[in-house]
C-alpha positions in Angstrom: 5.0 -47.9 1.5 3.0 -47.9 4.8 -0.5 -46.0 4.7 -0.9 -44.0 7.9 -4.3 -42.7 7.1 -6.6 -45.3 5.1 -10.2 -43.7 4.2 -12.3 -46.2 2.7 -16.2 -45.6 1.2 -16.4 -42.3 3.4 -19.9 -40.8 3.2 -20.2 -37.3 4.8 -24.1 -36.1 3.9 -25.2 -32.5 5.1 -29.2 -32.4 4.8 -29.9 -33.2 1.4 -26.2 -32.3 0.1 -23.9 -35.2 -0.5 -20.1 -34.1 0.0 -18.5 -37.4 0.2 -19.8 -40.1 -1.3 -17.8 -43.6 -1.1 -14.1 -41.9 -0.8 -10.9 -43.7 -0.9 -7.8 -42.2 -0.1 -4.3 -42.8 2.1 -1.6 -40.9 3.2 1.4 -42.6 3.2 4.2 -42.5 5.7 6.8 -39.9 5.4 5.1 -38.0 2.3 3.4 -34.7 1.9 0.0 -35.4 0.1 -1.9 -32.4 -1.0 -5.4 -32.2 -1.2 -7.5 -30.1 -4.2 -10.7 -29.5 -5.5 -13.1 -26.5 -6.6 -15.3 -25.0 -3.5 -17.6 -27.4 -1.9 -16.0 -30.6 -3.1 -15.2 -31.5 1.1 -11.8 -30.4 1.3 -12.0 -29.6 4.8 -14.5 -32.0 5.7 -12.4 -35.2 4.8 -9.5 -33.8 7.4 -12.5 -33.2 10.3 -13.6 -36.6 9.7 -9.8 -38.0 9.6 -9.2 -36.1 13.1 -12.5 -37.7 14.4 -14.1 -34.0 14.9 -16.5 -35.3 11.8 -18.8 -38.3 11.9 -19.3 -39.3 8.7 -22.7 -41.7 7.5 -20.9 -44.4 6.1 -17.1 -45.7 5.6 -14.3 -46.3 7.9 -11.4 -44.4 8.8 -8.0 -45.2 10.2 -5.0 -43.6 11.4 -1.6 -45.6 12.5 -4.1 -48.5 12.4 -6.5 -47.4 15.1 -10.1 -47.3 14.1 -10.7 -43.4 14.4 -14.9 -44.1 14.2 -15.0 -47.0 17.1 -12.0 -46.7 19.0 -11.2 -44.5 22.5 -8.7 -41.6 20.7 -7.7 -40.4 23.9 -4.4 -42.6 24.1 -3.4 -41.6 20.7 -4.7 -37.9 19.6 -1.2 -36.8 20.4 0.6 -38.9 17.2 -1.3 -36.4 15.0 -1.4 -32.3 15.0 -3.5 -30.6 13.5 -3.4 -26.8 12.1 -6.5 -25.0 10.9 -7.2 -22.0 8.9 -5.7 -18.5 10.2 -4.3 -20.8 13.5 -7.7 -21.5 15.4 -6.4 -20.0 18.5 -7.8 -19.5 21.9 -8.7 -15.6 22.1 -8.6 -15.3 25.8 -5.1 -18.0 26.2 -1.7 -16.3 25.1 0.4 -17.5 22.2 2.3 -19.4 25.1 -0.7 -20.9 26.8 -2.4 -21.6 23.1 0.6 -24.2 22.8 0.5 -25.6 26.0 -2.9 -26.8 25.7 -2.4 -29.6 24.1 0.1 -30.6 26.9 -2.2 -30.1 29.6 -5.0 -32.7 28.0 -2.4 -35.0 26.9 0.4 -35.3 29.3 0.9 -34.4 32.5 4.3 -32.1 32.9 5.8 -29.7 35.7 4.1 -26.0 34.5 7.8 -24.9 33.7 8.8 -27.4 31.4 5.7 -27.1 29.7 5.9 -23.4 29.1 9.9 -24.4 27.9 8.6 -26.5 25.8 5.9 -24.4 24.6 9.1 -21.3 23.5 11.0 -24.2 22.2 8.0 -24.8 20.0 7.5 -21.3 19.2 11.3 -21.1 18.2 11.3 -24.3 15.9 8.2 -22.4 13.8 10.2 -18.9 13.8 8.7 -17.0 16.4 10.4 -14.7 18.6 10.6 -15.5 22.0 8.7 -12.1 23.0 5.4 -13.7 20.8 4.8 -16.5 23.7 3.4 -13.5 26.2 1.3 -11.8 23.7 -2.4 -12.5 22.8 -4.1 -13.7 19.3 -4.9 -10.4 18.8 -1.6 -9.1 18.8 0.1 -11.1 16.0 -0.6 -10.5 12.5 -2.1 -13.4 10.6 1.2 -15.2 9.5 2.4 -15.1 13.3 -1.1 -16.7 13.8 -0.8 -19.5 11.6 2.9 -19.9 12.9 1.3 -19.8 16.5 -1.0 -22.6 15.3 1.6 -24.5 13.7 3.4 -24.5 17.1 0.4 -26.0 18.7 0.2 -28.8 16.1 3.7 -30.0 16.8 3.5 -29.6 20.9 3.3 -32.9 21.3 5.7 -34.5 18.5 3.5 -35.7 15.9 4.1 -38.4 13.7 1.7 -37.0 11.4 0.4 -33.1 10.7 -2.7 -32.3 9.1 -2.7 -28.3 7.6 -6.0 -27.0 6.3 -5.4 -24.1 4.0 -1.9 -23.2 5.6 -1.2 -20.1 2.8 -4.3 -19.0 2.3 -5.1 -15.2 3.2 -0.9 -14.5 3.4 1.0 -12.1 1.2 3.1 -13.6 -1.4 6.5 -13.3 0.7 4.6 -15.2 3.4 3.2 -18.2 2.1 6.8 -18.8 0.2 8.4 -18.7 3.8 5.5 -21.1 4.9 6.1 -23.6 2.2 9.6 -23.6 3.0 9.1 -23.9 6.8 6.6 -27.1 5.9 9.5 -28.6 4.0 12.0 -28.3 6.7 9.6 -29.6 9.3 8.8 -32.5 7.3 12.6 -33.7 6.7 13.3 -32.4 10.4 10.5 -34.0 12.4 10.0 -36.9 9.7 6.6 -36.0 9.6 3.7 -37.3 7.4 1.5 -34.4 6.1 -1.8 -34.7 5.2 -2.6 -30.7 3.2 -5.5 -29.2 2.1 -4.9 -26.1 0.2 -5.9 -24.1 -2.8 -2.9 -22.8 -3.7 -0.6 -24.4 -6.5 2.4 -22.8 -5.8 2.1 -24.6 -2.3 1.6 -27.7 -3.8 4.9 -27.3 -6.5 6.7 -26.4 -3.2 6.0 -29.4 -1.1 3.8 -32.1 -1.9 5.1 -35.8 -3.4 1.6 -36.3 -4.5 -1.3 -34.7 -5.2 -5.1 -36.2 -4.8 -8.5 -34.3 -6.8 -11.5 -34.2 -4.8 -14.6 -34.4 -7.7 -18.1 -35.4 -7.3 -17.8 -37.0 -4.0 -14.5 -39.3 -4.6 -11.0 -38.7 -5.3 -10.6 -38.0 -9.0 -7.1 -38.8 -9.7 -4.0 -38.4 -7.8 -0.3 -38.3 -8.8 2.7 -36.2 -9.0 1.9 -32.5 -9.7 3.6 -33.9 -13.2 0.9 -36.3 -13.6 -1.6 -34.3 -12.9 -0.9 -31.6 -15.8 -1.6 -34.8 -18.0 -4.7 -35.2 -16.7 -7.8 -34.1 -19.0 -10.7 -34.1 -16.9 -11.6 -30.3 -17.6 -11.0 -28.9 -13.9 -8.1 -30.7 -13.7 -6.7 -29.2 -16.6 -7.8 -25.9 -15.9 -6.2 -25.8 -12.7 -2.9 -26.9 -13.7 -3.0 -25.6 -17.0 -4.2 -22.2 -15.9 -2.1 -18.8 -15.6 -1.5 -19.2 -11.9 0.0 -22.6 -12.5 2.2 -21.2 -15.3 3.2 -18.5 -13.0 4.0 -21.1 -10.1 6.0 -23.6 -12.6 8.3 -21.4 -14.1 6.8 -21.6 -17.7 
């Protein structure tokens, strides 16, 4: 299988506090890798540094091959999309405008085919046409991370990178979000890099699974695999009543 993301010896160092600390780690094409570890293991700083918003001290990074640490991104930021937590949305742009953003950096389009393809985006995430015209504000916070999902995809990723999609929705909603991750991935073909906390996300659509522990990736495997693993957290977490719960058992 073909890596898309390759992360090699990644050191991220904040003051005195070592997050990453010689990190390996690929997403391969076409799969949904999710991406776990107890509070403050760098969850969330491993995507910023993949996206290039993150400069790490040490190690290399690269994404469909180009060099993400040396190399001008401007000429390939649209083959990756990136949603983070609760949407990330621009207060004072609507829902609309929010997804045309990317469009108006990237590419250079007639203001009416933009906005058509901003509803058509909006529609493939399950938004109602009426939600283009409204405001941040207005939408509750599924409709936000929708909204943001929409901006990910404006300008057809070949990979999608979600930071805590589920987190802060009700039950109901981070089911229907799984699901719509799922059919976006066979739709789209997409490669999905996923940070998340939430185990019933990962049984719902991740091929593998990778442990962030003391700086490195700990293990990764199947979600199988990993309730075989006895490192203590590990266990823990997929041995735990939540996991029961999400596994059926």
């Amino acid at each position: 299988m073909e890596a898309v993301v390759e992360v090699r010896g990644l050191v991220n160092r904040f003051g005195t506090a070592v997050v990453q600390n010689g990190l390996d780690i690929d997403l391969m094409r076409g799969e949904v890798l999710g991406v776990v570890g107890a509070s403050g293991t760098g969850k969330s700083v491993l995507l910023r540094s993949i996206v290039g918003l993150q400069k790490p001290n040490a190690g290399s990074i690269k994404v469909l091959g180009v060099d993400v640490l040396t190399a001008d991104l401007s000429a390939t930021r649209g083959r990756w999309g990136v949603m983070f937590q609760d949407g990330a949305l621009f207060s004072a742009l609507t829902v609309r405008e929010n997804v045309e953003a990317p469009m108006r950096v990237q590419v250079k389009l007639p203001a009416a085919l933009r906005a058509s393809l901003a509803d058509l985006k909006l529609a493939m995430v399950g938004l109602p046409p009426k939600a283009g015209s409204l405001y941040p504000s207005d939408l509750s916070g599924g409709m936000r991370k929708r909204a943001g999902l929409a901006r990910a995809l404006a300008l057809d990723p070949e990979i999608l990178l979600l930071d805590e999609p589920t987190a802060g929705l009700d039950p109901i909603a981070a089911s229907e979000f799984d699901a719509l991750i799922a059919a976006l991935r066979q739709a789209l073909n997409l490669s999905v890099f996923l940070v998340t906390h939430d185990i019933d996300t990962l049984n719902a659509t991740c091929d593998r699974i990778a442990v962030l522990a003391g700086g490195k990736v700990l293990v990764t495997g199947t979600l199988a695999e990993m309730r075989q693993v006895r490192d203590p957290w590990v266990h823990s977490y997929f041995h735990g009543p939540r996991a029961h719960a999400a596994l059926g058992r």
